[in-house]
C-alpha positions as CSV (number, residue, x, y, z in Angstrom):
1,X,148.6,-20.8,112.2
2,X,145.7,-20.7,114.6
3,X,146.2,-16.4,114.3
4,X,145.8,-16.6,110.5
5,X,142.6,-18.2,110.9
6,X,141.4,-16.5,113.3
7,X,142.4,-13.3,111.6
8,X,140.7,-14.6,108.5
9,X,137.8,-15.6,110.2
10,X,136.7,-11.9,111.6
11,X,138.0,-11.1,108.1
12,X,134.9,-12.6,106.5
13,X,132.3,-12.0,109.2
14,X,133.3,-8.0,108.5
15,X,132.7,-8.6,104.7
16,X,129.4,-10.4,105.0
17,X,128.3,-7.4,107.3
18,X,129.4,-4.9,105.3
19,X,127.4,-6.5,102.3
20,X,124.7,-7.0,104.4
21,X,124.4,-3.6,105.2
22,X,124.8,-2.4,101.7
23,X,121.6,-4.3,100.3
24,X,119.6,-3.1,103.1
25,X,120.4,0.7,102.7
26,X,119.9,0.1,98.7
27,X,116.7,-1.9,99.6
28,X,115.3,0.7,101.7
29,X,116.0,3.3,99.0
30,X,113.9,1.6,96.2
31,X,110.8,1.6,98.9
32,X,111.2,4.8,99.6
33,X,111.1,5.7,95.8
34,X,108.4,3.3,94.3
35,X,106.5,4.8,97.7
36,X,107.0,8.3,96.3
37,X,106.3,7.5,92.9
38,X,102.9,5.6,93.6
39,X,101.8,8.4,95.8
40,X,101.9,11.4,93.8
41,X,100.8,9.4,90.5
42,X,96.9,10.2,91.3
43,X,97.6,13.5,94.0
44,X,95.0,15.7,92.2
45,X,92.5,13.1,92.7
46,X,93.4,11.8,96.5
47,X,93.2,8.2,95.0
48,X,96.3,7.1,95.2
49,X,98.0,3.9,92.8
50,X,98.0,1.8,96.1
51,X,94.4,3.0,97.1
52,X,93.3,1.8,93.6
53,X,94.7,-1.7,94.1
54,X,93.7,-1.7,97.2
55,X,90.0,-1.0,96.4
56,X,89.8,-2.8,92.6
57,X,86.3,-3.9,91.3
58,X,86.0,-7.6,91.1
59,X,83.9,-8.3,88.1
60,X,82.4,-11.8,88.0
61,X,84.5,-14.1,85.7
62,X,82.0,-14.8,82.5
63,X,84.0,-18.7,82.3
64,X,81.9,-19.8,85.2
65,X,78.1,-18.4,83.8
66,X,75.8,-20.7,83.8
67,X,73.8,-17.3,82.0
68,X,74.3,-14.3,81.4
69,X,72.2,-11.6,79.6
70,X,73.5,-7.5,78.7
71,X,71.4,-4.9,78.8
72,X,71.2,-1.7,78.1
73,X,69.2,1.2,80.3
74,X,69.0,4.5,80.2
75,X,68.6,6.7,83.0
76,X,66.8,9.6,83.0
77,X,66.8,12.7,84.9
78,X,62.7,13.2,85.0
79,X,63.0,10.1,87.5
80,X,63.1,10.5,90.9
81,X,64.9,7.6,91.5
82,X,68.5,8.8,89.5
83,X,68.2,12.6,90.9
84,X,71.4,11.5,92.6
85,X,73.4,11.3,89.4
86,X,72.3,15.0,88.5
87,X,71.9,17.2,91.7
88,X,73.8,19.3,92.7
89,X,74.3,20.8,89.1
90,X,76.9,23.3,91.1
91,X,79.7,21.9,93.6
92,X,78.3,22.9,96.9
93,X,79.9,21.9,100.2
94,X,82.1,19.5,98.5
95,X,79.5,17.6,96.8
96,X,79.4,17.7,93.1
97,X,77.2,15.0,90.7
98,X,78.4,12.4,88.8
99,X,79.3,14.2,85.6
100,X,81.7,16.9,87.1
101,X,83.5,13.9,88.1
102,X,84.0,12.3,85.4
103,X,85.2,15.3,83.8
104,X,87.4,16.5,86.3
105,X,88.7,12.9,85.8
106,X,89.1,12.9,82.1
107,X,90.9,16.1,82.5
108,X,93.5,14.9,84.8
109,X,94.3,12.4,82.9
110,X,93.4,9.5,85.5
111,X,90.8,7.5,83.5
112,X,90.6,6.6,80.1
113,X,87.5,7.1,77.9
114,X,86.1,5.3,74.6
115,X,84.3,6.2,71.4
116,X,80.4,5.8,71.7
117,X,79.5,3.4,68.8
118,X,75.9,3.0,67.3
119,X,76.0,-1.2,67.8
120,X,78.5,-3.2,70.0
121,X,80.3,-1.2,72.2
122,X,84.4,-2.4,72.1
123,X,86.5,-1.1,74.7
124,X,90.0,-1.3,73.4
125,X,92.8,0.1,73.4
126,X,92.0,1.0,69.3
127,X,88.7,2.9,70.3
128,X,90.3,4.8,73.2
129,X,89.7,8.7,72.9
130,X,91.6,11.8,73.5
131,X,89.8,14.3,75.8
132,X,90.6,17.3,74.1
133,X,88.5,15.9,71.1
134,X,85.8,15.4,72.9
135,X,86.1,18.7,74.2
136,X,86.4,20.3,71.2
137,X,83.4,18.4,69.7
138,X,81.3,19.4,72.1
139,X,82.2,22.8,72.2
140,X,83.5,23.1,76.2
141,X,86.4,25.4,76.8
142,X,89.8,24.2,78.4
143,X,93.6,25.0,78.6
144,X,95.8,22.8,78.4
145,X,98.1,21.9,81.5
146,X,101.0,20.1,82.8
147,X,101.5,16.3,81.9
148,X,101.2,13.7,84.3
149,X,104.4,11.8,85.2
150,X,102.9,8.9,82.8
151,X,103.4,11.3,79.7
152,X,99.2,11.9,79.7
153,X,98.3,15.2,78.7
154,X,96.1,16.9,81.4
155,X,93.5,19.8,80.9
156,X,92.0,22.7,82.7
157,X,88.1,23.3,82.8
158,X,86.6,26.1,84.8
159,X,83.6,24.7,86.9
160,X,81.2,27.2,85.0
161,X,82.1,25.7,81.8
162,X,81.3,22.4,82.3
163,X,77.5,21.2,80.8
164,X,76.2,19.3,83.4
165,X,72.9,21.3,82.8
166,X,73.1,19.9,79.9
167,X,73.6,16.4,80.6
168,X,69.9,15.0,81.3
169,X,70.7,11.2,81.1
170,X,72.9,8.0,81.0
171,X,73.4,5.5,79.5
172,X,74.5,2.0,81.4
173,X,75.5,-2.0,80.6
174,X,74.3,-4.2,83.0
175,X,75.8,-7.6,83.0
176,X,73.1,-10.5,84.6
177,X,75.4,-13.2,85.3
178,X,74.3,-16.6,87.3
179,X,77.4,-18.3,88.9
180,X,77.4,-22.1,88.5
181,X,80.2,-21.9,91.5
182,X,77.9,-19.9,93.8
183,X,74.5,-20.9,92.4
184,X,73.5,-17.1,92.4
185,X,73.1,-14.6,90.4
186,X,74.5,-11.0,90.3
187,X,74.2,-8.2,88.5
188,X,77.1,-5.7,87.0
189,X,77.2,-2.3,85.7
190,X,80.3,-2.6,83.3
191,X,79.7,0.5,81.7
192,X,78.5,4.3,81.7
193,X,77.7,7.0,78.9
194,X,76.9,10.5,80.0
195,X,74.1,12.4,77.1
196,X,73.9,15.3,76.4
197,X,71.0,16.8,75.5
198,X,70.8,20.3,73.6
199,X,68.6,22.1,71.6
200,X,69.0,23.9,69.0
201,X,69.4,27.0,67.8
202,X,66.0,26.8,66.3
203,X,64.7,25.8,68.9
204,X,62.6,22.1,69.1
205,X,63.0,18.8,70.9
206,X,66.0,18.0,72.8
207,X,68.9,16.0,70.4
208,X,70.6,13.2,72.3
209,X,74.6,13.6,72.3
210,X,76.2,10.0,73.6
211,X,79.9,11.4,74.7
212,X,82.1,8.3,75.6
213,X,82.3,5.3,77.5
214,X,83.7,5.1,80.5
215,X,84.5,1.3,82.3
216,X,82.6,1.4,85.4
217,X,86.1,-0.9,86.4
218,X,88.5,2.3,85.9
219,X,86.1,4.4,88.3
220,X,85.1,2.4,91.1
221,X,87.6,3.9,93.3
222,X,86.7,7.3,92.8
223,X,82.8,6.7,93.2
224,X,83.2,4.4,96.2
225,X,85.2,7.7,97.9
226,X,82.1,10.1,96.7
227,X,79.1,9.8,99.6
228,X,75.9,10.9,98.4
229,X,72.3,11.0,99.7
230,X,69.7,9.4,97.7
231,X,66.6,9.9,100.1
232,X,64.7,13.4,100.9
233,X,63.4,12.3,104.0
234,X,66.7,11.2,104.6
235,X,69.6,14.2,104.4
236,X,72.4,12.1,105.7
237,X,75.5,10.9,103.1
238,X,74.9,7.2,104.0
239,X,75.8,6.3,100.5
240,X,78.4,6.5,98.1
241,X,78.1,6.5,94.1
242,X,79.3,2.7,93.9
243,X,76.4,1.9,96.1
244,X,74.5,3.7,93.9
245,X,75.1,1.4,91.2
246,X,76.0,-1.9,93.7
247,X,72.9,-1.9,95.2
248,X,71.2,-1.1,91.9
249,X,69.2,2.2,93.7
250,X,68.8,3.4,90.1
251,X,65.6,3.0,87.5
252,X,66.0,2.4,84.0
253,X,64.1,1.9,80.8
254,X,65.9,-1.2,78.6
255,X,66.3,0.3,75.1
256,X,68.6,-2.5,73.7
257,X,69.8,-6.1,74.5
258,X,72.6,-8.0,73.4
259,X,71.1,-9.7,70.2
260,X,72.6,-11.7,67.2
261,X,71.1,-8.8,65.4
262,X,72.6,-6.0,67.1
263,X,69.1,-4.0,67.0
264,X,68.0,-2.0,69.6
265,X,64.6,-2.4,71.1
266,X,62.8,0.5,69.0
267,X,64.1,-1.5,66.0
268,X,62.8,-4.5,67.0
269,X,59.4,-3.0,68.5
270,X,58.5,-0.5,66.4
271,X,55.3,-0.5,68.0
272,X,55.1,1.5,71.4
273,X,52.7,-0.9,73.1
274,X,54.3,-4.3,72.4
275,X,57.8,-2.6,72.7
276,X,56.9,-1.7,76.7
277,X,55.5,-5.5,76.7
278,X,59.0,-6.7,75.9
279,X,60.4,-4.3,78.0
280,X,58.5,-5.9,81.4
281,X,59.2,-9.2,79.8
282,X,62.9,-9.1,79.8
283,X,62.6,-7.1,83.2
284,X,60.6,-10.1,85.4
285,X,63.2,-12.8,83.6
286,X,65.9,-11.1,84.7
287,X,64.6,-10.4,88.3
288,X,62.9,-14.1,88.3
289,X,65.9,-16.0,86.7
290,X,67.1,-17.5,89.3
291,X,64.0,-18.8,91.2
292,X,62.7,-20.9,88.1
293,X,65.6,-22.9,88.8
294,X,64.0,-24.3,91.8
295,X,61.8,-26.5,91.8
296,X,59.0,-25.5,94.4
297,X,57.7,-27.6,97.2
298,X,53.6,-28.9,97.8
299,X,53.5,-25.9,100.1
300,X,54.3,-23.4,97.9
301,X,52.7,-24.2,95.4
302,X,49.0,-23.7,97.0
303,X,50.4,-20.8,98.8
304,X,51.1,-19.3,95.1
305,X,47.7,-20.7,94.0
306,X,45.6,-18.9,97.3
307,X,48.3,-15.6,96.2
308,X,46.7,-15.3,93.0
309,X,42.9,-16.2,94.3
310,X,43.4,-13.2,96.4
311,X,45.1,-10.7,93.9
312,X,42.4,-11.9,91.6
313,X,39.2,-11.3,94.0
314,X,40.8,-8.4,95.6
315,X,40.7,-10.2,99.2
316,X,42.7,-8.2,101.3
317,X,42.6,-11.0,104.1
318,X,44.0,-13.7,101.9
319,X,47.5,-13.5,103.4
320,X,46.2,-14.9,106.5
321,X,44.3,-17.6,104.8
322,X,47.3,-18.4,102.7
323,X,49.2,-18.6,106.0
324,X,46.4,-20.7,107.8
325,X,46.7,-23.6,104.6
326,X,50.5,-23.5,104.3
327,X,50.6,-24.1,108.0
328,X,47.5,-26.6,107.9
329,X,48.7,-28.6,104.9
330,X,52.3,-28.5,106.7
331,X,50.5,-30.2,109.7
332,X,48.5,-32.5,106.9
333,X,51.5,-33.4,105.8
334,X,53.4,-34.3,109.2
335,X,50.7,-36.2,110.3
336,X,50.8,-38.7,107.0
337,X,54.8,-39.7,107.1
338,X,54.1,-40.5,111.3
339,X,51.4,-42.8,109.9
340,X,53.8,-43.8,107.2
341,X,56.7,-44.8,109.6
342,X,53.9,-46.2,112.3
343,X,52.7,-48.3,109.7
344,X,56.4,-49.9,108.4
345,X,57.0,-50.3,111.3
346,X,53.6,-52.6,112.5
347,X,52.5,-50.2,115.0
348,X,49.2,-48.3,114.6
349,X,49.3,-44.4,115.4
350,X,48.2,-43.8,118.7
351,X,45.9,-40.4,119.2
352,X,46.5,-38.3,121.2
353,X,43.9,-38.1,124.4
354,X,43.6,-34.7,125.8
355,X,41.8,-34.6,129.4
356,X,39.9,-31.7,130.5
357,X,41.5,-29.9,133.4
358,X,38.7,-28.8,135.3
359,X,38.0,-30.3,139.0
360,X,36.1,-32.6,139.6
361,X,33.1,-33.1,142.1
């Protein structure tokens, strides 16, 4: 009896490790598959599926805005201050401009793209494009390629044929949201729309060509792997396109705002002198937004009042005399709570005697 049991006891320990071992060989399988799989899903870019997770946008949550405004900007290439979205027109030393990456994107097949509308940009899966009818509409040649393992059809542009000549601005959403969880406010490029500007055949002024859409979401992990250099003085890659946009390094004029209207600014302004009015306007709220919600001290207030003498008078000392009555009305101020507390308490404040140091005869 006691060998049966034994004999059925070893019986079922060599099951369970059989099992055991089973699931772990199938296990290891199915990692080494999915691996596989996410790895070759983006190999033309060098982003992988993984990388993408890894390095997702977070874009603020609008449930917790205290405020929010959206703006629209367009950046031109006449300023100095966007020359890194447009040089180099040519891919030299590995370096290409924002354009030819979007494009050699699009072609792949790795981000999606949507129709340009004349009001309230939607970006759905309804107003989602195909590349090759963008391509075809704007007249750049392509052959068609192999699809991607998704079923996405995938297209082949020579480097020569692409327009970035030809593509003198862009246009951008910026988001201004103020966090009532972080009491501060941040600002987020959700979207950006290359333009193409071509002339005709004629001759004449430049027409503006909006192409598509593109979620700025979709290709933060392909500009944060882009370094670029936005300084002459300065020839070193210390940046990348996402900080380009991050640290807002750009400079835009506003040319609409989300209204209940849906106008754009020259609609609203037809006048060129009180539209650039509106334009500063909307500019200082949305850089001074979030000190007006503080209320300012004694001391900053007659700091701002002795600011404005000086700007006013054109002083150029006044900083130090602003300094000298912040720091004076700081003491002013010091001295009148110790007489406060000297006083509640019954005890008179006591000055202070300072004897000379000198020797005496």
């Amino acid at each position: 009896m006691i060998h049966i049991r034994l004999f059925l006891i070893l019986l079922a320990a060599f099951a369970a490790a059989t099992l055991h071992a089973q699931r772990s060989s199938t296990s290891t399988e199915v990692r080494r598959v999915g691996s596989e799989a996410k790895t070759t899903g983006s190999a033309a870019s060098g982003i992988s599926d993984r990388m993408q997770l890894l390095m997702a946008e977070e874009v603020p949550d609008d449930d917790n805005a205290q405020w929010m405004r959206v703006v629209y900007r367009t950046l031109g290439a006449d300023n100095i201050k966007n020359a890194a979205l447009y040089y180099p027109e040519d891919v030299v030393d590995g370096q290409e401009n924002l354009f030819r990456i979007l494009m050699r994107l699009l072609a792949a097949g790795d981000i999606e793209a949507y129709e340009y509308l004349d009001g309230r940009e939607i970006f759905g899966a309804d107003y989602r494009i195909n590349i090759a009818d963008v391509l075809d509409r704007f007249h750049i040649p392509y052959t068609e390629g192999r699809k991607t393992p998704d079923g996405v059809a995938s297209f082949l542009i020579e480097e020569s044929d692409v327009p970035a000549a030809e593509v003198q601005s862009y246009y951008i959403i910026e988001r201004w949201v103020f966090d009532r969880r972080s009491n501060r406010k941040t600002t987020h490029v959700e979207a950006v729309c290359p333009v193409l500007h071509r002339v005709g055949d004629f001759g004449g002024e430049a027409v503006r060509y909006p192409m598509f859409w593109v979620k700025m979401s979709d290709i933060h992990p392909y500009l944060m792997a882009c370094d670029i250099f936005v300084d002459d003085d300065n020839n070193a890659a210390s940046y990348t396109y996402d900080d380009f946009f991050r640290l807002g390094l750009y400079d835009g004029e506003i040319y609409k705002t989300r209204n209940l209207r849906n106008l754009s600014m020259d609609r609203l302004y037809p006048d060129p002198d009180r539209r650039k009015r509106e334009q500063a306007s909307i500019d200082s709220v949305l850089e001074n937004y979030d000190r007006k919600m503080w209320v300012p001290t004694r001391e900053e207030v007659i700091a701002a009042k002795e600011e404005r003498e000086r700007i006013q008078q054109g002083d150029t000392i006044a900083v130090k005399r602003t300094s000298d009555t912040v720091r004076k009305s700081t003491k002013r101020s010091s001295r009148a709570k110790r007489a406060t507390r000297a006083k509640r308490a019954g005890v008179k404040e006591q000055k202070t005697v300072t004897r000379s140091v000198r020797s005496r005869k």
